[in-house]
N, C-alpha and C positions, 0 to 999 in steps of 0.2 A: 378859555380853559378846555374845554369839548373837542375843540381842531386838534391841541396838545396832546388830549387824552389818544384822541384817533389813531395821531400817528405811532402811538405806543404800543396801537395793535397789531402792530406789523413785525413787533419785535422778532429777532431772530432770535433770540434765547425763549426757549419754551414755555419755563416758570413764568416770566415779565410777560409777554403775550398771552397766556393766560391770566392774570393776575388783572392785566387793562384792560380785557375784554370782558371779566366778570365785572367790572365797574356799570358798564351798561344793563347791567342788569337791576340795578338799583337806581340809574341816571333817570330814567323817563318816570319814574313815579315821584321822585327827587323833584326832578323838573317840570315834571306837568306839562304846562301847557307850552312853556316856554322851549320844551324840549322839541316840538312840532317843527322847527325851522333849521333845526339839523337833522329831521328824519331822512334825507335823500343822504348826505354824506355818513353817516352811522351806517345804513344800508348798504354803501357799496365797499364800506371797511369789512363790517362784519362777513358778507355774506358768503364772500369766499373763505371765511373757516370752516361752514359746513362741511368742505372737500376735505380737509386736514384727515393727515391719520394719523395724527393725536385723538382718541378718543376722549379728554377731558376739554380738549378747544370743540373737538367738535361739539360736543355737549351743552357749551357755553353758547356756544354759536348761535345752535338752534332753539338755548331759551330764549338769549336775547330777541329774536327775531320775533321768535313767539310771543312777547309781553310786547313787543310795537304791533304784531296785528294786534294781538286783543284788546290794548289801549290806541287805537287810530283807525280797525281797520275798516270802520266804517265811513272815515271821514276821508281818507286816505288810501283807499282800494287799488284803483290803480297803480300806483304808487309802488303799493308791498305786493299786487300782484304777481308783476310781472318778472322780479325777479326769481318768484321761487315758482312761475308756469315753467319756464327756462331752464331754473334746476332740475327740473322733472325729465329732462330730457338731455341731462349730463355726461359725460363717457363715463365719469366715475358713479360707481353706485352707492358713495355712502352718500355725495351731494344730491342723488335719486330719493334715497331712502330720507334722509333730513326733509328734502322738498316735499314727497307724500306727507309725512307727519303734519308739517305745518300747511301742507292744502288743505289736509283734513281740517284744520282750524278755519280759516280762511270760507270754507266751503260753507263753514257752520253760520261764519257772520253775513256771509251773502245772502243765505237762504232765509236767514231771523230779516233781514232786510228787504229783501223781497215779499218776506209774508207781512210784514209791519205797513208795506206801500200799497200792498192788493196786488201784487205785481203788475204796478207800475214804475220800479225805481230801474229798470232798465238792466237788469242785473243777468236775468234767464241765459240769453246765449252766451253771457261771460261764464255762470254754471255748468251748463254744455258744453262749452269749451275746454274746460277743467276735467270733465267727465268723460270726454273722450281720451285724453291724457291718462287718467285712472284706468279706464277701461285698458288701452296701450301695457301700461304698467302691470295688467295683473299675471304676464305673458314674461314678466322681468326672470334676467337668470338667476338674482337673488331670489332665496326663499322669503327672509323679511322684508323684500318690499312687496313680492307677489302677496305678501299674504295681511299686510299694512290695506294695499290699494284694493283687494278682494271685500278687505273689512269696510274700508269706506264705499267702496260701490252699493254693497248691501243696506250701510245707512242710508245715502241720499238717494237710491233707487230702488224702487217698489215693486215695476217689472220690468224688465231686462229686455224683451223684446220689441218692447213699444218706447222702450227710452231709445237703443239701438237704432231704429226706424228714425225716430225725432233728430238724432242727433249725426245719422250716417253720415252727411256731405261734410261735418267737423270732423268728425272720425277717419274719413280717407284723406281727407286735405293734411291732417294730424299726419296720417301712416307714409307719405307721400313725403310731406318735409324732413322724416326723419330717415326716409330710406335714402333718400337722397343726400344726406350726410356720411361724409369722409369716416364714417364709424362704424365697425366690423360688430362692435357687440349692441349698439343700436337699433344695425341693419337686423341683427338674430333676434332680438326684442321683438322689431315689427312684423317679421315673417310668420313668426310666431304666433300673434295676435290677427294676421291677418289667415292662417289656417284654421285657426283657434273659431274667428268668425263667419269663414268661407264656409266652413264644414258642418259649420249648423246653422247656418241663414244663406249662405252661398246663394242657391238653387233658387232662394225663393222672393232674394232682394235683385236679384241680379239685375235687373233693368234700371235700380234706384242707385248698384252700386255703379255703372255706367254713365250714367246719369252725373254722378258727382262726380267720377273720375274725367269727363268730357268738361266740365267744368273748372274746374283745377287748372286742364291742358288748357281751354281756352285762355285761362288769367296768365298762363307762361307763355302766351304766342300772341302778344299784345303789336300792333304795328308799331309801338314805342320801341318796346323792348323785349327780347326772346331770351324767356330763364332758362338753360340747356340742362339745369341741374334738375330743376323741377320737371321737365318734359321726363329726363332720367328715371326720376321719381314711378313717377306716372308707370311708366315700364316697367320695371322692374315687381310695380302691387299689380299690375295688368299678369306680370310670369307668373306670381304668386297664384291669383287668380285664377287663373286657366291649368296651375297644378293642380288646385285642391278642389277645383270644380268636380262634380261627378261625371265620368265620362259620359251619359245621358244630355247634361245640362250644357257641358262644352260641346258636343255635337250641334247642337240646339245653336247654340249662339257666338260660332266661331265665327262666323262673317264679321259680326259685331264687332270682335275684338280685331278683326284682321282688317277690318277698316279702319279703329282707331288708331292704329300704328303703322296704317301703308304708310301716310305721307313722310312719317318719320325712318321708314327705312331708305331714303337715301339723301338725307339730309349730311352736310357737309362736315359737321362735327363725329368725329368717328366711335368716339364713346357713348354719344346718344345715339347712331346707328345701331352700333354692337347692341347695343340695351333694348332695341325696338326688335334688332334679329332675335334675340333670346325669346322675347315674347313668341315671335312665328314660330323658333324650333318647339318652344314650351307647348305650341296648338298642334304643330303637326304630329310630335311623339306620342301624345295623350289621344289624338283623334285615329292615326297610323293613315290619314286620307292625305297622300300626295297630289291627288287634284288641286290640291290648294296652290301646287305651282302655276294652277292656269289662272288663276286669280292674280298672279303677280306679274311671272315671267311675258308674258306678251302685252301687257300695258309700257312696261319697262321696254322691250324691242320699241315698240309706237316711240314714245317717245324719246329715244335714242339715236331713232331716223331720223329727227328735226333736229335734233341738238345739236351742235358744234362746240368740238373737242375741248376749245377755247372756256367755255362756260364752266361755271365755279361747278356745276351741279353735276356736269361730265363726271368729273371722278366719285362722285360719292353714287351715283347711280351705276359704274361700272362695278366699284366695290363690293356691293351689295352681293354680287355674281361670285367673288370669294367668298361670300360667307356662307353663302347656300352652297358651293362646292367643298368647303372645309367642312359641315354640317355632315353629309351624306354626298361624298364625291360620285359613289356608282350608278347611284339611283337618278342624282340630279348629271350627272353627266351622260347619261342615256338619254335624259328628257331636253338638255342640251344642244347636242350636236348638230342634230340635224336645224335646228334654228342656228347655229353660228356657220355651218359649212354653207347656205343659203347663195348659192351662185348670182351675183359676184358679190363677194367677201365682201361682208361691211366693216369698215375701221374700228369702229366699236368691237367689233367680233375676235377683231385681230388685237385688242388690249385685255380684252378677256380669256383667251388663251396666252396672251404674254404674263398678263398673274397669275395665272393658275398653270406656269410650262411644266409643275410637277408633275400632274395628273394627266394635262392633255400630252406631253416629252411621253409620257411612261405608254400611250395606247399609239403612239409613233409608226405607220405601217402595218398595225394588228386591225385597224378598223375601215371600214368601208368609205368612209369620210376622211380619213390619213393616211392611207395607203398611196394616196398619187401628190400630198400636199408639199412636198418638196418640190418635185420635177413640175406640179402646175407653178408652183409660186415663183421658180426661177425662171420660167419663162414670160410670167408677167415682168417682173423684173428686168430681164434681157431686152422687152418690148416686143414681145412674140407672144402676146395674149391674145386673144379673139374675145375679146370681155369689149360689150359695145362703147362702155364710157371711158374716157381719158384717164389716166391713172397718173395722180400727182405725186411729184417728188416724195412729201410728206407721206402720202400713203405706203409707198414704196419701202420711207424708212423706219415706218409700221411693219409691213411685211418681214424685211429683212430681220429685224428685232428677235419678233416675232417669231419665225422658223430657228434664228439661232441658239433663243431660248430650249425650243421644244427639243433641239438636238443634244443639248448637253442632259438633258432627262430621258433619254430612249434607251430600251431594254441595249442592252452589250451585246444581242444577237444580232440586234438591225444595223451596227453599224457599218456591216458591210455594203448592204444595202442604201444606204444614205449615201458612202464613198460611189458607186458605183454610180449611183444620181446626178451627182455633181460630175465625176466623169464624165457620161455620155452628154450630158450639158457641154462641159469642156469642149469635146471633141466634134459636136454641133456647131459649135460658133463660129462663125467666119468673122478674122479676126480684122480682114478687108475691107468690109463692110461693115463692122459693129465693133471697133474697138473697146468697147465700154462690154462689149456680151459676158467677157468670163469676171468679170469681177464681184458678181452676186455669188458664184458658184467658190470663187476664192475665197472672197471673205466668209462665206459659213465654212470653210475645209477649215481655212486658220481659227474660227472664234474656237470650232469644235478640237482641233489638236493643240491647243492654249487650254481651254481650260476644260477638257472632260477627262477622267478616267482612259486609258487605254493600254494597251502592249500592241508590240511591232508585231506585225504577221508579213506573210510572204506578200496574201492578199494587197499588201500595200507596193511592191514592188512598181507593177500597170500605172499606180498614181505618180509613183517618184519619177520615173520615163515620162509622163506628159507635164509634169511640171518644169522637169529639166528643159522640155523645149521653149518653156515662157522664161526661162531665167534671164536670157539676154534680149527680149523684146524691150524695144524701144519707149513705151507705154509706162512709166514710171510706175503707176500704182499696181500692175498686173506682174513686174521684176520683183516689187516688194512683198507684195502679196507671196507670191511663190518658194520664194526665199524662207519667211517666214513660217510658212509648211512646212517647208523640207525642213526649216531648223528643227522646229518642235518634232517630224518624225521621227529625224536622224536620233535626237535626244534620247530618246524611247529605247534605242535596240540594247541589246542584253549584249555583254562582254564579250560572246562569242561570236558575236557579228560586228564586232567594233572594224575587221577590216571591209566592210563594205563600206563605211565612212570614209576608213582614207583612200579607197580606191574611187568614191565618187569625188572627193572634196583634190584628189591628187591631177583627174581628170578634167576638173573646173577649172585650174590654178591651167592646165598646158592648151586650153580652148586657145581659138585664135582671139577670140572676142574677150579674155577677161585683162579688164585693164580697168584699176584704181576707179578709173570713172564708171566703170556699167556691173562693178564685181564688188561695188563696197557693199549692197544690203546683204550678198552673199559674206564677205567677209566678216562683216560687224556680226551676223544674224543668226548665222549657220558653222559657217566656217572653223573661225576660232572656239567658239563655243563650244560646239562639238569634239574640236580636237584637245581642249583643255581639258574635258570630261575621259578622253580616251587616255590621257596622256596620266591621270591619276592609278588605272589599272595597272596591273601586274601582269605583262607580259613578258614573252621574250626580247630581247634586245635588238632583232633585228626588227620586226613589226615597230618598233618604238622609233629603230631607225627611219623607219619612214615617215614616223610623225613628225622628228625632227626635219626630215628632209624639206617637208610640207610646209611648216614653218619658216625654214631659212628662204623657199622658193618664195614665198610671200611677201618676207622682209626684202628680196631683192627683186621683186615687182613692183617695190613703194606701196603694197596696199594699207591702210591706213589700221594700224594695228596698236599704236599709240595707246590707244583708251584702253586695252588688256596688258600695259606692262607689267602692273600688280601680277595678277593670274600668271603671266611668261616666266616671272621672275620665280613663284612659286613652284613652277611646272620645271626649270633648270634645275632649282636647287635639290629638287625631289627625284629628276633625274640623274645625277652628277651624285648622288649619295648610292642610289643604289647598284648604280653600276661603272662602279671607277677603276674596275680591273677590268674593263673591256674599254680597249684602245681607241679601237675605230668608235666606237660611241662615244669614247670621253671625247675623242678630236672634234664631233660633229656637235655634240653639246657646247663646246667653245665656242667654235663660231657663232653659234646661235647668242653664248655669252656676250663675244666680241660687242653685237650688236645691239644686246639690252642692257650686257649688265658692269661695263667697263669702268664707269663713272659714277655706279649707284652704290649704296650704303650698303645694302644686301649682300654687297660682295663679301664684306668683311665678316659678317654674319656665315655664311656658304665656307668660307676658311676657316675660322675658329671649328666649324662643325664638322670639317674634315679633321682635322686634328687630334679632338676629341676622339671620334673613330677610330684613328691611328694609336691613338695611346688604348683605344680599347679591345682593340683586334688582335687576334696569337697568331693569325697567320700573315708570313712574311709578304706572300706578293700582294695582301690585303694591303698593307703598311704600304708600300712603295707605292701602289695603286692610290693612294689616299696623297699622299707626300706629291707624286707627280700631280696631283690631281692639284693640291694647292700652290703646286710652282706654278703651273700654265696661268691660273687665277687672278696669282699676284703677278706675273707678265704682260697682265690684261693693262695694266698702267701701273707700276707698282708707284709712283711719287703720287697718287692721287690718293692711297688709303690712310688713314691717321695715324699719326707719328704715336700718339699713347696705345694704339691696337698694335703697332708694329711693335714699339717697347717691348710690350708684354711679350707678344709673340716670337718676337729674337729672344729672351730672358728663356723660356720654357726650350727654346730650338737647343739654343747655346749648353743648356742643360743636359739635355737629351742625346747628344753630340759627342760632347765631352764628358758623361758623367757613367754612360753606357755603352757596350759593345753590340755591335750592331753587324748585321750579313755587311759585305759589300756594297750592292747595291743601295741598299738603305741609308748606309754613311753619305753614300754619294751625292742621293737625292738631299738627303739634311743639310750636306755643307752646301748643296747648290740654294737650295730655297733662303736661307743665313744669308746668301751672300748676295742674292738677290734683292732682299728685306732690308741689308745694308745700308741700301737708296735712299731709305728713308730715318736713320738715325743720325747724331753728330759724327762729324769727322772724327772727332776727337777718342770716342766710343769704338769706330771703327781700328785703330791706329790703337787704341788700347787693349782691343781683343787679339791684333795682330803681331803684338809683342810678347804679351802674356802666353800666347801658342809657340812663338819664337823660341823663348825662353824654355820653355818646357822642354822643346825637340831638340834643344843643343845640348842637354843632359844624353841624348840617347843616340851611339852610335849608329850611323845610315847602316853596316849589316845586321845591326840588333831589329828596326822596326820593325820588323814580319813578327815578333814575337810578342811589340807590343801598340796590340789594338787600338787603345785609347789613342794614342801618340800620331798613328795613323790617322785616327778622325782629326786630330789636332793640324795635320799637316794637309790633309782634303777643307781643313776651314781655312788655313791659311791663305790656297790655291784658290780658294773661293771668292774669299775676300780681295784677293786681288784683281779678281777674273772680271769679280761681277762691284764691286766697290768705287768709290768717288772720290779720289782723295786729292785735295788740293793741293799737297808737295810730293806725288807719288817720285822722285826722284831723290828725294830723302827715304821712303821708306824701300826701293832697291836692295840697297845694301844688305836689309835683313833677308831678302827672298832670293837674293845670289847667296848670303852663306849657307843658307837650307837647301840651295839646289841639289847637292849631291843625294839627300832623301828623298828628293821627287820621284827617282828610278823605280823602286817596290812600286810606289802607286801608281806609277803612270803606265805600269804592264800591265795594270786593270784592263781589259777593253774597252769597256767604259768610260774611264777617267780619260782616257786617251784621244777615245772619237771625240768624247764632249769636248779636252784641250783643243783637239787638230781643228773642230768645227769654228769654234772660239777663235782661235788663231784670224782663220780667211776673213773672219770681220773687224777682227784689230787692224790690220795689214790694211785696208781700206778707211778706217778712221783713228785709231789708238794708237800710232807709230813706237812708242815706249814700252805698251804693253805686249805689243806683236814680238817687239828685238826682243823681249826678254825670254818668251815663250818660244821663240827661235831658238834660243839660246839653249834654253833649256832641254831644248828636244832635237840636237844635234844630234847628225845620222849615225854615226860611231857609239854615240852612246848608246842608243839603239836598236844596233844593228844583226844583235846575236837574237837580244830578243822577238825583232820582227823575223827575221828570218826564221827563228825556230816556231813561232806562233804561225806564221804562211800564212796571215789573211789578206785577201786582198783589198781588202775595204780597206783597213790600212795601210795597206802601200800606197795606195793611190792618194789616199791624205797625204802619208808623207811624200810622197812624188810631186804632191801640187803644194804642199806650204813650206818642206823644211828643204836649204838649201845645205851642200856640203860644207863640215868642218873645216 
């Protein structure tokens, strides 16, 4: 029945878990003696309701508990101890305050016990035990437990300072376990209690409290096993310690303490590190004596010279060196220096300024000891050191590291100075003898224009001229290297020096040496990049002409441009929108099309977007500009774009066509683009637009058109569709474009309509045979022969002199 009962007290409804757990309140005097062999399972149901915050389970809780000590707890001690020492040192405080209450019982039945035995019954240090826990507790943030465990202190202790004394090595081992707990309000507990007893016994226990703290650490650094938590511990009541010590007492006995925690400052665990540094900064701030660096920092060097890099201990002993430079970077990096600049550089010296490149970057050239650590260090590097021992790869790529860190943290004044560095290096090497010389000096130019802060200066010029000279060196990593520079400088310049890019990148492309094979880390790296960056600015048209130029000149070099189609494609369609009343740029933007963008989807996307502009533009050579712009487009291949884009886009043309009156010009462009787009609809479609326009214009006599506009578009679609259209019995549909020929005349005095027909013509005449005799036909010299004559152009005559033969 009792197991039954137990698990009833778990209930989740509040009244029933109440209501089972008052059962035990009456079960053990119920049961007596028999109740003794469920006292461990009762215990570990009940004990966690103390925490509840329910106040009537709590309530319940801590009677039950309370009538099992007082009926067991003599027999039983153990037992009902140790669950509620445990509670005494709970996150939560009512499980605190429940656990004092019932220690206070507990304490009582120990002590009747102990005096009943003659203190013999072995009980005293388990009292002690308890009593430093009370003591802890009286320091609590609650007021009713501070003033519960105050109350009990005063009962079982007579004098405080000799109990204190008797029981210190439980009292720090106590303050140790709890500070080393994951608990924020624990940790405030025990700081608390230990300022509480620093400040009035500090001064005068101090040897006894070392003593048990040296103890403690000893039992966490067993050869079995190393408790990290507890050494933690240890630290953290050592910071306490040495705050509330009086400055008198920690003068006195700062060795003491700075010895208990050398060995732990450079232990491999980096949060007992951290925790051993706090104690050091906690002794030097309080004492203000910076000698205490020669107590550490030159044991540390000794042993630093033996060790090898490889060793777990390497790094936690290098580390140490950030936390004394995070601590007080000015002081400890004066006291520094000159032990890491120590001619020749030791590898350790050179990890300790690579974690700390913020502090040593920032004194770059300002200091006696960095003022030449560039230009020495690239000449060990290049193998021009006069340092008597060999210097090993590894160290080198120490070195290297090393210097690139400290570069990207140097004031923005010295960076001319650093450039200048690596220069006169550059132009030192002979590249004859030392192929491998310039590439220390390369690689810090690229680490530093990757990824530091900067703006282009003139200053930079001198560097661009000797990089240029390595671009075509034979030396793979010294062409890459260089390239890479110049990408990232070129990057840099401001909009109004965008033409010194195309005039370097326009002079690379006509070298005699640049060929796919020795120009690609230029092309990949610098190149394109550069010009896809320029080519987003707002310039005039002709500057942009020359980007494009650079680009076409590229793609017919074969240099491998492939991986930047995305970017090319974006870089057309951004050109080709904003300037599509300028000719000669729209022609040079094609080409460049021709070659990226003939067969890509984008295109159809670049057409719609023209379009849209056209319908959104008031001015006329805007419109025409825009319309030419989508004829050449879809010229590019018109059978490759999708027949449901062309649907649409002949439905909107055909509209716009016939449904509006339009300049000249504009009509002309519309019914050519229709009839181009044609290519890609049914025949069937085609041959029903061409009758439905038929039909219309034989309503309207051939002297009436001049008068009516639409009728004209109607007849410029016709001439379209036939011009530029596919149709599988075009010798059926004849008939209808001979009975409309006598309307051809108004439009084909166009000049326009006319050159576009005569051009037209010369390529039927060579493939179209049907199409040519008709267009012959139609454009019989008699018929036009008042008109050309009275027009005088000669462009025209010469068409007609080269295609139309006499009536």
């Amino acid at each position: 029945m009792v197991p039954k009962l137990l698990k009833l007290t778990r209930e989740t409804r509040l009244f029933l878990r109440e209501s089972f757990i008052g059962v035990f309140v009456y079960l053990p005097q119920v049961l007596d003696s028999e109740f003794e062999v469920y006292l461990k399972d009762v215990l570990d149901h009940i004990i966690d309701s103390l925490a509840d915050e329910n106040e009537n389970i709590r309530n319940l809780g801590q009677r039950v508990v309370k009538i099992l000590i007082q009926r067991f707890g003599g027999a039983k001690t153990k037992l009902l101890l140790e669950p509620v020492y445990e509670g005494m040192s709970h996150p939560s405080w009512r499980k605190r305050n429940s656990s004092i209450v019932l220690m206070a019982e507990m304490l009582e039945i120990l002590r009747r016990v102990e005096r009943t035995s003659g203190g013999t019954s072995g009980n005293s240090e388990t009292i002690d035990r308890i009593l430093a826990s009370v003591y802890i507790l009286m320091q609590d943030t609650t007021e009713t437990i501070r003033s519960f465990a105050a109350q009990t202190w005063k009962t079982f202790v007579e004098n405080t300072p000799k109990k204190l004394r008797a029981i210190l090595g439980l009292l720090f081992r106590r303050l140790v376990e709890l500070m080393a707990l994951p608990d924020d309000e624990l940790q405030e507990i025990s700081k608390a209690s230990l300022m509480h007893f620093v400040g009035k016994y500090g001064d005068a226990l101090f040897g006894e409290i070392m003593e048990a703290l040296l103890i403690v650490k000893r039992d966490a650094t067993t050869p079995e096993r190393l408790n990290p938590n507890i050494l933690r511990g240890v630290n953290m009541v050592l910071k306490e310690v040495a705050f509330t010590l009086s400055p008198k007492a920690l003068s006195a006995h700062k060795d003491t303490i700075l010895r208990t925690i050398s060995d732990l400052l450079t232990v491999p665990d980096k949060f007992l590190r951290r925790s051993a540094f706090d104690v050091f900064v906690s002794v030097i701030r309080r004492t203000g004596n910076k000698d205490i660096l020669d107590s550490i920092v030159p044991g540390l060097f000794a042993s630093l010279d033996v060790l090898d890099e490889a060793a777990p201990e390497y790094e936690a002993k290098i580390r140490l060196f950030d936390e004394l430079l995070e601590y007080d970077s000015s002081d400890v990096f004066d006291y520094l220096e000159p032990l890491l600049f120590a001619r020749p550089i030791k590898r350790y010296c050179l990890d300790i300024m690579t974690n700390n490149a913020e502090i040593f970057g920032a004194e770059l050239y300002k200091t006696a000891y960095l003022k030449d650590f560039i230009r020495s260090g690239l000449a060990v590097l290049a193998g021009g050191t006069s340092e008597e021992e060999e210097v090993s790869e590894s160290y080198k790529d120490a070195l290297l590291y090393c210097m690139q860190q400290l570069e990207c943290h140097m004031a923005p004044e010295m960076t001319q100075r650093f450039i200048d560095d690596c220069l006169v290096h550059l132009q030192n090497v002979n590249l004859e003898t030392n192929k491998d010389g310039p590439l220390a000096a390369l690689e810090l130019l690229q680490f530093f224009f990757h990824n530091a802060d900067f703006e282009y200066s003139q200053n930079f010029n001198p560097m661009i001229e000797i990089l240029n000279g390595l671009l075509f060196e034979r030396h793979p990593t010294v062409n890459l290297l260089a390239n890479r520079i110049l990408k990232n400088v070129l990057q840099s310049l401001k909009r109004e020096e965008s033409h010194l890019i195309i005039s370097f990148l326009n002079n690379s492309l006509e070298d005699q040496h640049t060929t796919p094979e020795n120009l690609q880390p230029t092309a990949v790296l610098k190149l394109v990049g550069a010009l896809i960056r320029i080519s987003t600015y707002r310039m005039d048209s002709a500057l942009k002409l020359r980007v494009l130029d650079i680009f076409i000149k590229a793609l017919d070099r074969n240099l491998p441009l492939d991986v930047f189609h995305p970017q090319l494609e974006t870089i057309i369609l951004r050109l080709l929108i904003e300037h599509p009343s300028d000719d000669a740029f729209v022609k040079r933007v094609v080409v460049l099309a021709k070659k990226k963008m003939a067969d890509h989807p984008r295109r159809e996307f670049l057409i719609n977007e023209a379009w849209k502009r056209f319908g959104a533009t008031q001015k006329n050579e805007l419109k025409v500009a825009y319309l030419r712009l989508m004829y050449k487009l879809v010229k590019l291949n018109p059978k490759r774009l999708a027949k449901v884009f062309c649907d649409v886009v002949i439905d909107q043309i055909y509209a716009a066509l016939t449904g509006e009156t339009h300049p000249p010009r504009t009509s002309l462009v519309l019914a050519q683009l229709l009839g181009l787009l044609a290519k890609n609809i049914p025949h069937e479609r085609v041959v029903s637009m061409l009758k439905a326009s038929a039909e219309r214009l034989e309503k309207v006599k051939p002297k009436e058109l001049e008068t009516h506009p639409i009728e004209i578009n109607h007849l410029l679609l016709v001439l379209s569709l036939f011009v530029f259209g596919e149709f599988r019995d075009l010798q059926d549909q004849l008939p209808i474009l001979q009975s409309l020929a006598p309307r051809f005349v108004p439009v084909l005095e166009n000049l326009e309509v006319l050159t576009t027909v005569l051009k037209l013509l010369g390529t039927f005449q060579r493939g179209d045979a049907q199409k040519a005799e008709f267009l012959t036909s139609l454009l019989q010299k008699e018929r036009f022969d008042e008109p050309l004559r009275t027009r005088g152009d000669p462009i025209i005559q010469e068409l007609v002199n080269q295609y139309l033969r006499p009536a």
